[in-house]
C-alpha positions as CSV (number, residue, x, y, z in Angstrom):
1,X,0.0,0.0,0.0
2,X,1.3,3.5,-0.7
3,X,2.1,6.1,1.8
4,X,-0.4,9.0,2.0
5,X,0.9,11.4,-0.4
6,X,0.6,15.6,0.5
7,X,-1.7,17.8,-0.7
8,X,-0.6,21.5,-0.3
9,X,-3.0,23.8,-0.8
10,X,-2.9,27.2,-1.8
11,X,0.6,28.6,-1.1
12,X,0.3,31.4,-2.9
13,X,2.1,34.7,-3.2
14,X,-1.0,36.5,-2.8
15,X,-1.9,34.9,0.5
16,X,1.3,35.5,2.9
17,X,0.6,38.1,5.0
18,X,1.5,38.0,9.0
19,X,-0.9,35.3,9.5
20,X,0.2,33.0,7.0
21,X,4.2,33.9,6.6
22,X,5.2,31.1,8.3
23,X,3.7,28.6,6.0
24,X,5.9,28.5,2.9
25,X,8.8,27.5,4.7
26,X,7.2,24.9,6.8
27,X,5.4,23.2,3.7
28,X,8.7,23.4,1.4
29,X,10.2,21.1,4.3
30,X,7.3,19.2,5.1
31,X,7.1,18.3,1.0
32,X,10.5,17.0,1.4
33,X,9.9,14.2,3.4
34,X,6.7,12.5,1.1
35,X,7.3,10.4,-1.9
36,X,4.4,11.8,-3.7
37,X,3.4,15.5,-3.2
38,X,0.2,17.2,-5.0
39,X,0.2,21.5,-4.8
40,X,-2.7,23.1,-5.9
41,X,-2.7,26.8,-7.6
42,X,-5.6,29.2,-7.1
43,X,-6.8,31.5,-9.8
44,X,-10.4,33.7,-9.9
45,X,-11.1,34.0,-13.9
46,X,-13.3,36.8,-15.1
47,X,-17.0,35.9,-14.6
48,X,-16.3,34.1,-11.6
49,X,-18.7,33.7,-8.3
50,X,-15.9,35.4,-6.1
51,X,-16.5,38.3,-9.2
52,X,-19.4,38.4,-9.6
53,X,-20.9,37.5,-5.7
54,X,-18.4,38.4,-3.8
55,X,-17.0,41.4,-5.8
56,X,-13.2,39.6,-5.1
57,X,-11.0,40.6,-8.2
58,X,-7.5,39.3,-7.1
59,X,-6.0,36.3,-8.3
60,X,-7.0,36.9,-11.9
61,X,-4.7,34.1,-13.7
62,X,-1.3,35.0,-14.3
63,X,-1.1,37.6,-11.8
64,X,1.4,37.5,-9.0
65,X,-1.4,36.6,-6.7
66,X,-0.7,33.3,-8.2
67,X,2.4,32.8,-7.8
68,X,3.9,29.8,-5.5
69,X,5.1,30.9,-2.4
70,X,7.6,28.3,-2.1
71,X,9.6,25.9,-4.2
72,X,7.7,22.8,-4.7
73,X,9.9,19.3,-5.3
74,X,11.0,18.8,-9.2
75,X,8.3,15.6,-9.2
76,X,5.2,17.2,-7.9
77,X,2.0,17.3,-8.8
78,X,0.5,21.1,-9.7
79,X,-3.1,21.5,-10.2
80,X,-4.2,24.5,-11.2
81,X,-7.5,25.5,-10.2
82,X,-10.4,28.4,-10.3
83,X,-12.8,27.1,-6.7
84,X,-12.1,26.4,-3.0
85,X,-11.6,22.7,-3.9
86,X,-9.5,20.5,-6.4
87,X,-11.2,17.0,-5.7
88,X,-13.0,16.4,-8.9
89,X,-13.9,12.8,-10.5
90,X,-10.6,13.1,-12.0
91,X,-8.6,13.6,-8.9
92,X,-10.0,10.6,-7.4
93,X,-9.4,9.0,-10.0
94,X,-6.3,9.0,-10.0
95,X,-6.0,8.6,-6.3
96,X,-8.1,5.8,-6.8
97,X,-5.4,4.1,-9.8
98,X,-3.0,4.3,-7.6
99,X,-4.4,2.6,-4.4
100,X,-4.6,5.6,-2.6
101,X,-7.2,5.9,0.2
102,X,-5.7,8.1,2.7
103,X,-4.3,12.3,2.2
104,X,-2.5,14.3,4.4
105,X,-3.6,17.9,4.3
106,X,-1.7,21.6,4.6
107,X,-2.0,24.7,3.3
108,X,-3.9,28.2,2.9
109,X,-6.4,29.2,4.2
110,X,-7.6,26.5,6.4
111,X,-10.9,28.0,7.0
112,X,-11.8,27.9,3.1
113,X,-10.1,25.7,0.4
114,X,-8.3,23.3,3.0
115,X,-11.2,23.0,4.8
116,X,-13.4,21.9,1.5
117,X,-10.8,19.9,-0.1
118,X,-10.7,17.9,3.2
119,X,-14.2,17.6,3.6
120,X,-14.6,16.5,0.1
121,X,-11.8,14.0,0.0
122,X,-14.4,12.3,3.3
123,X,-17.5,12.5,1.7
124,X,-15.8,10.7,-1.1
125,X,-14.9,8.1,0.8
126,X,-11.3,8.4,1.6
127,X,-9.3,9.2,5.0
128,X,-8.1,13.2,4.7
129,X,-5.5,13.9,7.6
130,X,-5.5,17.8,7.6
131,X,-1.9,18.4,9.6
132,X,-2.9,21.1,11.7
133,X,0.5,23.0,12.4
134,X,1.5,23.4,8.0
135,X,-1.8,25.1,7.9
136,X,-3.1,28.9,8.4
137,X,-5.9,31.4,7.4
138,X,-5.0,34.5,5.8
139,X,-8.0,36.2,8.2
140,X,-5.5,35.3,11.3
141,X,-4.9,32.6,14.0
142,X,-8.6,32.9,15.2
143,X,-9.8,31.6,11.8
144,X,-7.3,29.5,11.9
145,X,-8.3,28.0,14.6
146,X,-12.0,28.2,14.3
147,X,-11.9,26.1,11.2
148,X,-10.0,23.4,12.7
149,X,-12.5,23.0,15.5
150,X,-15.2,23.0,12.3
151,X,-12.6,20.4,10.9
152,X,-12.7,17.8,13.6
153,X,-16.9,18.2,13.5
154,X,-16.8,17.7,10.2
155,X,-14.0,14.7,9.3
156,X,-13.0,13.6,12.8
157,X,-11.3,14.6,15.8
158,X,-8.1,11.9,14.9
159,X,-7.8,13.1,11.1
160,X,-6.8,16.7,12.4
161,X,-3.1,15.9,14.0
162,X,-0.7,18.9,15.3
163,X,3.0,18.1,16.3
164,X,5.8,16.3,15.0
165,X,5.0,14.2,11.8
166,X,5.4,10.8,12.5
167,X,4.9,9.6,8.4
168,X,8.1,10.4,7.0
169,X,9.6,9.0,3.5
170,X,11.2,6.2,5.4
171,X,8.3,5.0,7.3
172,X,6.7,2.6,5.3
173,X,3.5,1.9,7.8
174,X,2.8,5.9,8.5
175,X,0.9,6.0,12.0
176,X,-1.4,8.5,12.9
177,X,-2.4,9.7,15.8
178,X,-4.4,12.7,17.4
């Protein structure tokens, strides 16, 4: 059985600010110790909802909202995409081709696109570990911390973990724990 793989989400120039500059370095180190990392890309195309509901402009592709705020590894996944989620029937797919039942979790913002990508990795059937401390909410540690008590409601108390990783490259049986 493979190792969970890492999904980071959202790492994006456009949102570090004091609340989230600690997560680019974290996740560039974190990425280093998984044989299979996925990194998804945020972008807010022109007739979007966030346009046209929310009347939020940033992002527009190409921009250097969209940017990567860190250096992924050479073999990584990147999945570009325009909503708070990037599990799709293709994603699962090919999670699903490769045996893959189980996801560990980081990125920004934890109260919006982590949040959704880890409650729709659970309602389609799979384990999402959202690892708590390589996550952060551009709207501050409150947020932050808000959504990961939504997070344990949602997915379960043990699949949001905080502390030292115990699933590294070399551990073939990766143990969780809360």
């Amino acid at each position: 059985m493979p190792s969970a793989p890492l999904l980071i989400i959202d790492v994006q120039t456009g949102f570090i600010n004091d609340a989230t500059r600690h997560i680019p370095e974290r996740v560039q180190a974190l990425a280093e110790a998984y044989p299979r990392v996925m990194v998804t890309r945020f972008s807010n195309p022109e007739g979007s909802n966030y346009r046209r509901l929310m009347g939020w402009t940033r992002f527009a592709p190409g921009t250097d909202d969209t940017a990567l705020a860190f250096t992924p590894p050479k073999d990584a996944t990147v999945i570009d995409k325009t909503r708070y989620s990037c599990v799709s029937d293709g994603f699962l797919a090919s999670l699903a081709a490769n045996g893959i039942d189980c996801v560990h979790v980081c990125g920004i913002a934890t109260d919006n696109c982590v949040l959704k990508c880890a409650v729709d990795l659970f309602e389609a059937g799979l384990t999402p570990v959202v690892l708590a401390d390589y996550c952060a909410s551009h709207g501050g540690a409150d947020v932050h911390q808000c959504a990961l008590t939504v997070l344990r409601r949602l997915i379960g108390a043990a699949q949001v973990i905080s502390g030292p990783q115990p699933f590294m490259k070399t551990d073939p049986n990766p143990r969780i724990s809360p």
